[in-house]
C-alpha positions as CSV (number, residue, x, y, z in Angstrom):
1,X,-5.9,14.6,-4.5
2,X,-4.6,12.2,-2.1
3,X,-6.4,8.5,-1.8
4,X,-7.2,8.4,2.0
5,X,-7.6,4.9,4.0
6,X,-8.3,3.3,6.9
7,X,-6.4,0.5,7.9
8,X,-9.2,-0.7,10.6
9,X,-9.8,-3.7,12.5
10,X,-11.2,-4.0,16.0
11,X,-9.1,-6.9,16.8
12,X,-5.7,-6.4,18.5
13,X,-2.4,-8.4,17.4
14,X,-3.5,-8.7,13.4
15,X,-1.1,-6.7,11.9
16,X,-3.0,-3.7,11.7
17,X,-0.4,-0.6,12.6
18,X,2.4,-3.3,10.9
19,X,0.1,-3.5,7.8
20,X,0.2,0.5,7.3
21,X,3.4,0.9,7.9
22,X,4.7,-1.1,5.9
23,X,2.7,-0.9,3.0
24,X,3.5,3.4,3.4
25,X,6.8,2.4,3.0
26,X,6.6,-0.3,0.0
27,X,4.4,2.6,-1.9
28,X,7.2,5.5,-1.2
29,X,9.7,2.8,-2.1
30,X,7.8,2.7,-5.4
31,X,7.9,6.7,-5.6
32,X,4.2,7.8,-4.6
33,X,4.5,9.6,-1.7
34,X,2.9,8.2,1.4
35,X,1.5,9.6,4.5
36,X,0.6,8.2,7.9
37,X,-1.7,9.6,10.1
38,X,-1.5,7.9,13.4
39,X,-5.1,8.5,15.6
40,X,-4.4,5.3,18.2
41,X,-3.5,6.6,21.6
42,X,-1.0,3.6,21.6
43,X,1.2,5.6,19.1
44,X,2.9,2.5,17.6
45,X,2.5,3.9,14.1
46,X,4.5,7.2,15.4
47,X,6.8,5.1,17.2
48,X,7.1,2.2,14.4
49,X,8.4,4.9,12.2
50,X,11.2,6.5,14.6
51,X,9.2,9.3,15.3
52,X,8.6,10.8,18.9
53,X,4.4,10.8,20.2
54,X,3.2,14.9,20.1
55,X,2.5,16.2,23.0
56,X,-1.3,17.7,21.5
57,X,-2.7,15.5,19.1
58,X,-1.9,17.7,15.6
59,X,-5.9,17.3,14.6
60,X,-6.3,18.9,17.8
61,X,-3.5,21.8,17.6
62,X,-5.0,24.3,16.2
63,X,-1.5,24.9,14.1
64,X,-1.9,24.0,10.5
65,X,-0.9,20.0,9.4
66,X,1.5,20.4,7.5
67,X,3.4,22.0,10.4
68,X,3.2,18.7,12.6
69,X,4.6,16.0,9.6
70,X,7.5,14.9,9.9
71,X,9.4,13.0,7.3
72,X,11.0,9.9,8.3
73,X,14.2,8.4,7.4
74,X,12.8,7.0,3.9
75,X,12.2,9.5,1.6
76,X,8.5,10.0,0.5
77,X,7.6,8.2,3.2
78,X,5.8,10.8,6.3
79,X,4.0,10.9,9.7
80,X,1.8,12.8,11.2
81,X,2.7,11.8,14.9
82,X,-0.2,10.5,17.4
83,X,-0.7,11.4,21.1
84,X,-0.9,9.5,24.2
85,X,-2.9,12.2,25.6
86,X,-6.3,10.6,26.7
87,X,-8.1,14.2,26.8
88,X,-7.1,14.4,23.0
89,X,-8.1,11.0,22.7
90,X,-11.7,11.8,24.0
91,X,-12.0,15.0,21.7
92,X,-11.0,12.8,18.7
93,X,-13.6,10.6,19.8
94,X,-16.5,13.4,20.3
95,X,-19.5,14.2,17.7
96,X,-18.4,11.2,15.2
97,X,-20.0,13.2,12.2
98,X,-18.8,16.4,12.8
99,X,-15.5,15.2,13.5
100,X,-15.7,13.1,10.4
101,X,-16.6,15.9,8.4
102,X,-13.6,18.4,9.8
103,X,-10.8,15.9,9.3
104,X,-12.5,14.7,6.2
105,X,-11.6,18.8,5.0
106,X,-8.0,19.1,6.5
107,X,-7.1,15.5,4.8
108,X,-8.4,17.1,1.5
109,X,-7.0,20.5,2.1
110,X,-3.6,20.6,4.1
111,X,-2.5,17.4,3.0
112,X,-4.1,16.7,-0.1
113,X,-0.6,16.7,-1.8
114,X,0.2,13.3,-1.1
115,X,-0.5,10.0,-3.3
116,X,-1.6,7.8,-0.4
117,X,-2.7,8.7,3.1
118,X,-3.0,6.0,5.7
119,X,-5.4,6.5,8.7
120,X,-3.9,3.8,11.7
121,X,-7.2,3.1,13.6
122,X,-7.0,1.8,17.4
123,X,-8.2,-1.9,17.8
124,X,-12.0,-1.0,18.5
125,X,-15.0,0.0,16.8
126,X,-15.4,2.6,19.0
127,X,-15.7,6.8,17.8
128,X,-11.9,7.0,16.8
129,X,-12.6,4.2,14.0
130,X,-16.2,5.7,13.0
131,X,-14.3,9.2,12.5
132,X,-11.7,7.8,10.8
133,X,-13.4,6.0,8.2
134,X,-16.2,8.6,7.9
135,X,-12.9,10.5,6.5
136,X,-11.6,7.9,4.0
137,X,-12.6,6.6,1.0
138,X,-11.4,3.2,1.4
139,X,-10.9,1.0,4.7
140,X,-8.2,-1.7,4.3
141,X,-8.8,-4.6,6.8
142,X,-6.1,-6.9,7.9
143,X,-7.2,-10.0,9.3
144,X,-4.7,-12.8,10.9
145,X,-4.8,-16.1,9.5
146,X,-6.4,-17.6,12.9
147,X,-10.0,-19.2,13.9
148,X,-11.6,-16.1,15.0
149,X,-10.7,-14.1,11.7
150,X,-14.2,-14.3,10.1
151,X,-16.2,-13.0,13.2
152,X,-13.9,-10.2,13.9
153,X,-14.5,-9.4,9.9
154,X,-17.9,-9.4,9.9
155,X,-18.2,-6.8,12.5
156,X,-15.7,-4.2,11.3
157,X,-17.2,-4.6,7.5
158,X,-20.6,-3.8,9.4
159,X,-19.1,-0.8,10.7
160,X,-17.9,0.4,7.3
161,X,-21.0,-0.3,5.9
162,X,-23.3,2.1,8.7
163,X,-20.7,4.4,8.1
164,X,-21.5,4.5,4.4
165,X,-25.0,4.5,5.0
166,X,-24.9,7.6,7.7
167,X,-22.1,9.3,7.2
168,X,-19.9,8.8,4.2
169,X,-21.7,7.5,1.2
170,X,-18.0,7.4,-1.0
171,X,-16.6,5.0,1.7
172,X,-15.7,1.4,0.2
173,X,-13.8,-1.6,1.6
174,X,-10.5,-1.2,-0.7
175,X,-9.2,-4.7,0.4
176,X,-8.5,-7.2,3.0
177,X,-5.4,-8.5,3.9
178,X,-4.2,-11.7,4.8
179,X,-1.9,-11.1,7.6
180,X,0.8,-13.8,9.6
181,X,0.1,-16.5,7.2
182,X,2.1,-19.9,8.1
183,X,1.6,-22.2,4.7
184,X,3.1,-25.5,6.8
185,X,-0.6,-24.8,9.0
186,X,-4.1,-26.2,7.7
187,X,-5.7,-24.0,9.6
188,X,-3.7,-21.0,7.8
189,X,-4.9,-22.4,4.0
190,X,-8.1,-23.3,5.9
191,X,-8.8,-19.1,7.1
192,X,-7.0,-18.0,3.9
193,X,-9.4,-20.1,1.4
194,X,-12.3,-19.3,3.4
195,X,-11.8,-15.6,3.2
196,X,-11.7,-15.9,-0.3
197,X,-14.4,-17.9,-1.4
198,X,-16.6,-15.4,0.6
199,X,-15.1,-12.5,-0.3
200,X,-13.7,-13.1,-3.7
201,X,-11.5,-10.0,-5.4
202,X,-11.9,-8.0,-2.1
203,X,-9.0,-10.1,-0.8
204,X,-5.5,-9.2,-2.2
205,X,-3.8,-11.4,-3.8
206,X,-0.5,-11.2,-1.5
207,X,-0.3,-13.1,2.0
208,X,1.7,-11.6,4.5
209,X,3.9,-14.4,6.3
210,X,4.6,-14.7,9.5
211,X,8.1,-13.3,9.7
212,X,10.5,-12.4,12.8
213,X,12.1,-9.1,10.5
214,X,8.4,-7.4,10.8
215,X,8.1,-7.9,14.7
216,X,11.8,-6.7,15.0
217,X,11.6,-3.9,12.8
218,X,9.7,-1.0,14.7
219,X,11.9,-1.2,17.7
220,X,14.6,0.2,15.6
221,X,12.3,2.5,14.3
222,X,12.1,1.6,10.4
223,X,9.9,-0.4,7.9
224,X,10.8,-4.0,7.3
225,X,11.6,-3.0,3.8
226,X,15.0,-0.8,5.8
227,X,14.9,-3.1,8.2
228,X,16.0,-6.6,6.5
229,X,15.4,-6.0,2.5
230,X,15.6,-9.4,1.7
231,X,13.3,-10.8,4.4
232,X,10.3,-13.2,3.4
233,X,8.1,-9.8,4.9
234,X,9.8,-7.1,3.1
235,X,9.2,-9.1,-0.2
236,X,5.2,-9.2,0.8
237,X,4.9,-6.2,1.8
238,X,6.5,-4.8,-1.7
239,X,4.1,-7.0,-3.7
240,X,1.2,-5.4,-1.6
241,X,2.4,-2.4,-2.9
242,X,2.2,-3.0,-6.2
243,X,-1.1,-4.7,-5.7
244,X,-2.8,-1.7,-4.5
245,X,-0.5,0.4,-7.4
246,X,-2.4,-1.4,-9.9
247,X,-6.0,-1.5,-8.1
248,X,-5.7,2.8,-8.8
């Protein structure tokens, strides 16, 4: 059965949709198969991957799943596209616990054949995000290594933990992830030690730098790991890889 996560924060601009990209691809690249389910009405997941927005949302289709993935460019690594479509947005967003409850099944059903399976939540803690993780049984949170880090944390491990409480009592936080990490800034070590001492082994191990290969490489439609191998990002995003290889 497939290990299904949200990547969630409510915070634009921390690496969120870059985070589950990329670690898809640094997990195919290590042969588990890797899925990403992109439910943002921004579609950068879709897009990141070289992959065209649908025009109905394929949870709302009505068509079984595995009709609507598409397999990108790496092997093992897949899509299921998003829509820009703001009614399929709204239905998405409708009746958070039945919703929850529907696409937990077609995650388990249809697509239970994958190793890992990646939900890219919009930046809000809004019905899309309490759906989503109502689904999952981990949330992965990136969080940039800025001033506002900590309160933006503390609200979207709130949400995960109401969601446990109401809706889905398997739901954990799998990890948080350091993201556009500077080491020549105190205020980087500063964040990055903080969030550790607090939250101890939930933090993984890897920081992902700031690096101008992971901004570059979803306008050609590819992971950083395709993009620029041998970049200071590819390299983190690997090791994240084989950090959340061994947490199994």
């Amino acid at each position: 059965m497939a290990k299904i996560i949200s990547v969630a924060n409510q915070k634009g601009g921390v690496g969120k949709t870059t985070t589950a990209i990329n670690l898809a691809a640094g997990l195919a690249k290590a042969g588990r198969s890797a899925l990403v389910i992109d439910v943002d009405p921004q579609c950068n997941a879709t897009s990141g991957l070289g992959v065209e927005p649908a025009q109905r949302h394929p949870l709302l289709a009505g068509r079984p799943l595995v009709e609507s993935v598409v397999e990108t460019s790496q092997p093992k690594l897949f899509v299921l596209p998003g829509s820009q479509s703001l009614a399929d947005a709204d239905a998405l967003s409708a009746s958070n616990r039945q919703r929850a409850s529907t696409l937990r099944q077609q995650l388990n059903g249809e697509l239970g054949g994958y190793d890992f399976v990646f939900l890219d939540c919009p930046p809000s803690l809004g019905q899309l995000t309490r759906a989503a993780l109502g689904a999952s049984a981990e949330v992965y949170i990136p969080i940039q290594c800025e001033y506002f880090a900590m309160e933006g944390l503390s609200q979207i491990i709130d949400l995960a933990r109401q969601t446990k409480a109401k809706d889905n009592h398997r739901l954990e936080i799998g990890g948080i992830v350091l993201t556009m990490y500077d080491p020549a800034l105190d205020l980087a070590n500063e964040v990055a030690e903080e969030v550790r001492d607090y939250f101890d082994e939930t933090v993984f191990d890897t920081l992902i730098p700031r690096d101008v290969h992971i901004s570059e490489a979803p306008s050609h439609g590819v992971s950083v790991l395709d993009y620029s191998p041998r970049a200071r990002g590819a390299w983190a995003y690997a090791e994240l890889a084989m950090e959340v290889i061994d947490r199994e």
